[in-house]
CHARMM internal coordinates of N, CA and C (Angstrom, degrees):
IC EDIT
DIST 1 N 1 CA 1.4780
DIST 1 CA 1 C 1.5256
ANGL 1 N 1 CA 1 C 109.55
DIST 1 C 2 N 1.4229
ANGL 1 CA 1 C 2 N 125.59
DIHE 1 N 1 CA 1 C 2 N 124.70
DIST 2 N 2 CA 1.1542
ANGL 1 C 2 N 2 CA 139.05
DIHE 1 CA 1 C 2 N 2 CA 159.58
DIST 2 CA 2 C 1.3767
ANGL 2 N 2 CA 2 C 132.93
DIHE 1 C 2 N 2 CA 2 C -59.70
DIST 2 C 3 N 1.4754
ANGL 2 CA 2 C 3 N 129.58
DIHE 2 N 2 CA 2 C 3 N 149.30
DIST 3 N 3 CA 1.4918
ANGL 2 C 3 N 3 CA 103.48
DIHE 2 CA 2 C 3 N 3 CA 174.78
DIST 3 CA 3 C 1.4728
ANGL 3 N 3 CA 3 C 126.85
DIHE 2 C 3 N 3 CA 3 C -65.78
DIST 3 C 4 N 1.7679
ANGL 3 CA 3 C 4 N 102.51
DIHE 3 N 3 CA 3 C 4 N -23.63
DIST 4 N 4 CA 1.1100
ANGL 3 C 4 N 4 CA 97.97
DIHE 3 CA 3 C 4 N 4 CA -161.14
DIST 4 CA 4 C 1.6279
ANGL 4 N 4 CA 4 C 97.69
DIHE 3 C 4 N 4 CA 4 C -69.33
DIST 4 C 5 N 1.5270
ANGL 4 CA 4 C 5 N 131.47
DIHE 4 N 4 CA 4 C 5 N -20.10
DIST 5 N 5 CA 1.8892
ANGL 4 C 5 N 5 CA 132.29
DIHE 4 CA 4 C 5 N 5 CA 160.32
DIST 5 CA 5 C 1.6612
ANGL 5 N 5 CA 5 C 115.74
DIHE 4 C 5 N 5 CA 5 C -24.03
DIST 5 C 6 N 1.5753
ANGL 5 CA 5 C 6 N 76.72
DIHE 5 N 5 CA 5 C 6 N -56.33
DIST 6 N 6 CA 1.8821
ANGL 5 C 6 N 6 CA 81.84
DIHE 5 CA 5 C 6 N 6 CA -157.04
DIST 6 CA 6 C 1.6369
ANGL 6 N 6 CA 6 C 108.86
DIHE 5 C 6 N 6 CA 6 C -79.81
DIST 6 C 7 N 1.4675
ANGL 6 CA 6 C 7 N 103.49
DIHE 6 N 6 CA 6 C 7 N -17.35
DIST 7 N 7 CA 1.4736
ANGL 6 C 7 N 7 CA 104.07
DIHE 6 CA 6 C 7 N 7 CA -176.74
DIST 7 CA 7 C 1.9743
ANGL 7 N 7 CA 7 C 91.84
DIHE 6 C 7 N 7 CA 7 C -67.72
DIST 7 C 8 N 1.2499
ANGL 7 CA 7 C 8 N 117.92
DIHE 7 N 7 CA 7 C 8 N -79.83
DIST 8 N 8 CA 1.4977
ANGL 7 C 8 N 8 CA 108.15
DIHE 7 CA 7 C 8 N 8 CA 166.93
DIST 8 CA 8 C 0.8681
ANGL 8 N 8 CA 8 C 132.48
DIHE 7 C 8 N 8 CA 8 C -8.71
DIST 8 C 9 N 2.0714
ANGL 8 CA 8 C 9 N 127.85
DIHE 8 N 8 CA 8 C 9 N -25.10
DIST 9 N 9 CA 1.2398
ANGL 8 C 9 N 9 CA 120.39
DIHE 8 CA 8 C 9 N 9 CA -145.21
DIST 9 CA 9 C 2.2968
ANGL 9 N 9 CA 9 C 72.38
DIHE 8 C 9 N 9 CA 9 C -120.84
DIST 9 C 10 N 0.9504
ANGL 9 CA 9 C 10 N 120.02
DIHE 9 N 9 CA 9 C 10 N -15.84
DIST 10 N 10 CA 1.5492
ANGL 9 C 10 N 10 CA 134.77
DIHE 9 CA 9 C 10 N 10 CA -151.21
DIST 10 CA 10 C 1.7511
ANGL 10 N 10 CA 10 C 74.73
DIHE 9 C 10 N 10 CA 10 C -93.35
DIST 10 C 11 N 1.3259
ANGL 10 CA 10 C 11 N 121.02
DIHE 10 N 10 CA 10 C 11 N -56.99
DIST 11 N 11 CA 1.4453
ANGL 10 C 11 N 11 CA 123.39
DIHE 10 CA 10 C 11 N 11 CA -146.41
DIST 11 CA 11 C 2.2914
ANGL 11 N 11 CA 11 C 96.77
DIHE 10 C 11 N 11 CA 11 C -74.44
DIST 11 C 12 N 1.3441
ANGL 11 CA 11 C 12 N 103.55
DIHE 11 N 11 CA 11 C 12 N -46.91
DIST 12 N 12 CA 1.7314
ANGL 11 C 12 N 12 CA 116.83
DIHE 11 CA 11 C 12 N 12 CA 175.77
DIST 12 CA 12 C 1.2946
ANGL 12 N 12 CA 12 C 95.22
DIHE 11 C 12 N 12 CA 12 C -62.25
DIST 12 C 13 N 1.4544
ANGL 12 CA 12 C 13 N 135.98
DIHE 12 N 12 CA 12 C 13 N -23.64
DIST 13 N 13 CA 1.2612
ANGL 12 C 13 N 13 CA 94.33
DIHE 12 CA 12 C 13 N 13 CA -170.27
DIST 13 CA 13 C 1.6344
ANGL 13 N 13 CA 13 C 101.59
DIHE 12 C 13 N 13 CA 13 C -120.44
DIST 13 C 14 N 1.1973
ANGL 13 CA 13 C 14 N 113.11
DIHE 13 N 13 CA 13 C 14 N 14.62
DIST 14 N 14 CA 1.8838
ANGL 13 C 14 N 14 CA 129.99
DIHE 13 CA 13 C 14 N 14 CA 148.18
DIST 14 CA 14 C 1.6777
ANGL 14 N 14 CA 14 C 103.94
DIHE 13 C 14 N 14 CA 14 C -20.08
DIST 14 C 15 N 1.1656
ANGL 14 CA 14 C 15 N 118.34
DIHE 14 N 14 CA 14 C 15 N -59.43
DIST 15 N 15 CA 1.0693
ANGL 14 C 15 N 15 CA 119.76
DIHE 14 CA 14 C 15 N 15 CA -172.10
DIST 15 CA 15 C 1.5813
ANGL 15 N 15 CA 15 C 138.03
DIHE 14 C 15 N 15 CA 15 C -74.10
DIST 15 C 16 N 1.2136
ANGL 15 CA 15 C 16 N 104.73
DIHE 15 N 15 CA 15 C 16 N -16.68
DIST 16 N 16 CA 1.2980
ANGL 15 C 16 N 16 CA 137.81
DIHE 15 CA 15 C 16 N 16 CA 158.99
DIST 16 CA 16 C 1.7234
ANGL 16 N 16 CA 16 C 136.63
DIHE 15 C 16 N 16 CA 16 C -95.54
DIST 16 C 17 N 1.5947
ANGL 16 CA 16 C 17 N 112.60
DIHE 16 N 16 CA 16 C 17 N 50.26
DIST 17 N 17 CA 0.9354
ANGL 16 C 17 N 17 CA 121.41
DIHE 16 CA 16 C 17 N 17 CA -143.35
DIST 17 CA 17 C 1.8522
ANGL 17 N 17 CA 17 C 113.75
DIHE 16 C 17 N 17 CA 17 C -69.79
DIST 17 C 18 N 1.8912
ANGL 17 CA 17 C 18 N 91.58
DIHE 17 N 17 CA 17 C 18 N -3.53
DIST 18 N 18 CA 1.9200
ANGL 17 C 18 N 18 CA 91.09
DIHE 17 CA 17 C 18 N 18 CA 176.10
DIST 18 CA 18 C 1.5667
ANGL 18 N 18 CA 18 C 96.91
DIHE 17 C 18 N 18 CA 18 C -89.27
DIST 18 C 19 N 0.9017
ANGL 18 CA 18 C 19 N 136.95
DIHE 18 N 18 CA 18 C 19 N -2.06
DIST 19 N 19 CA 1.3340
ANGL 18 C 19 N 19 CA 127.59
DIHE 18 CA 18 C 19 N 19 CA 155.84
DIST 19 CA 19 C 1.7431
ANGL 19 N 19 CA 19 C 124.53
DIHE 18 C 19 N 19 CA 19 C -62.14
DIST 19 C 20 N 1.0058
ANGL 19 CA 19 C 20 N 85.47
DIHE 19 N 19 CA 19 C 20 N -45.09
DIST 20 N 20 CA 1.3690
ANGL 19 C 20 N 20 CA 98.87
DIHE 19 CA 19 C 20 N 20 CA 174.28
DIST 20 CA 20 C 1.2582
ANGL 20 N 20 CA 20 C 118.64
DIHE 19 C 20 N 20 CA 20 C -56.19
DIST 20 C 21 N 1.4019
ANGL 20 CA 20 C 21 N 88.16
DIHE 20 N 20 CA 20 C 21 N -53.88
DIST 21 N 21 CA 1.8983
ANGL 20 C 21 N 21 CA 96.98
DIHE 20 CA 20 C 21 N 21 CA -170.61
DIST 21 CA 21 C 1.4333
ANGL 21 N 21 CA 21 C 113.68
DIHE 20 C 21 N 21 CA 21 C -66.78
DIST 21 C 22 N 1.6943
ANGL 21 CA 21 C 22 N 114.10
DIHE 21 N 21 CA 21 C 22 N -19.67
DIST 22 N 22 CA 1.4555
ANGL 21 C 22 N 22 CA 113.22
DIHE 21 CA 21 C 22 N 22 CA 177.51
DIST 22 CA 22 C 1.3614
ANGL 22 N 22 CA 22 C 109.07
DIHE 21 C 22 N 22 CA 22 C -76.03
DIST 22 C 23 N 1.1588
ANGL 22 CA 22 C 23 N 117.84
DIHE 22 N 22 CA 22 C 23 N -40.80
DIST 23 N 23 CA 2.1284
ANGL 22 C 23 N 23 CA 119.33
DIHE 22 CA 22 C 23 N 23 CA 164.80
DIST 23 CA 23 C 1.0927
ANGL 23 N 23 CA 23 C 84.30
DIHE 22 C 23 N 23 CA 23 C -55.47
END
COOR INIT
IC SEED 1 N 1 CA 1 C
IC BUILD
């Protein structure tokens, strides 16, 4: 996996910010 993946995967889950907060 590339960064430029996870940035994509960072940007879909923008919107879902309790996801985030659980990472």
């Amino acid at each position: 996996m590339s960064i430029g993946s996870v940035a994509e995967r960072i940007v879909r889950y923008s919107h879902c910010p309790v996801l985030v907060l659980r990472n």
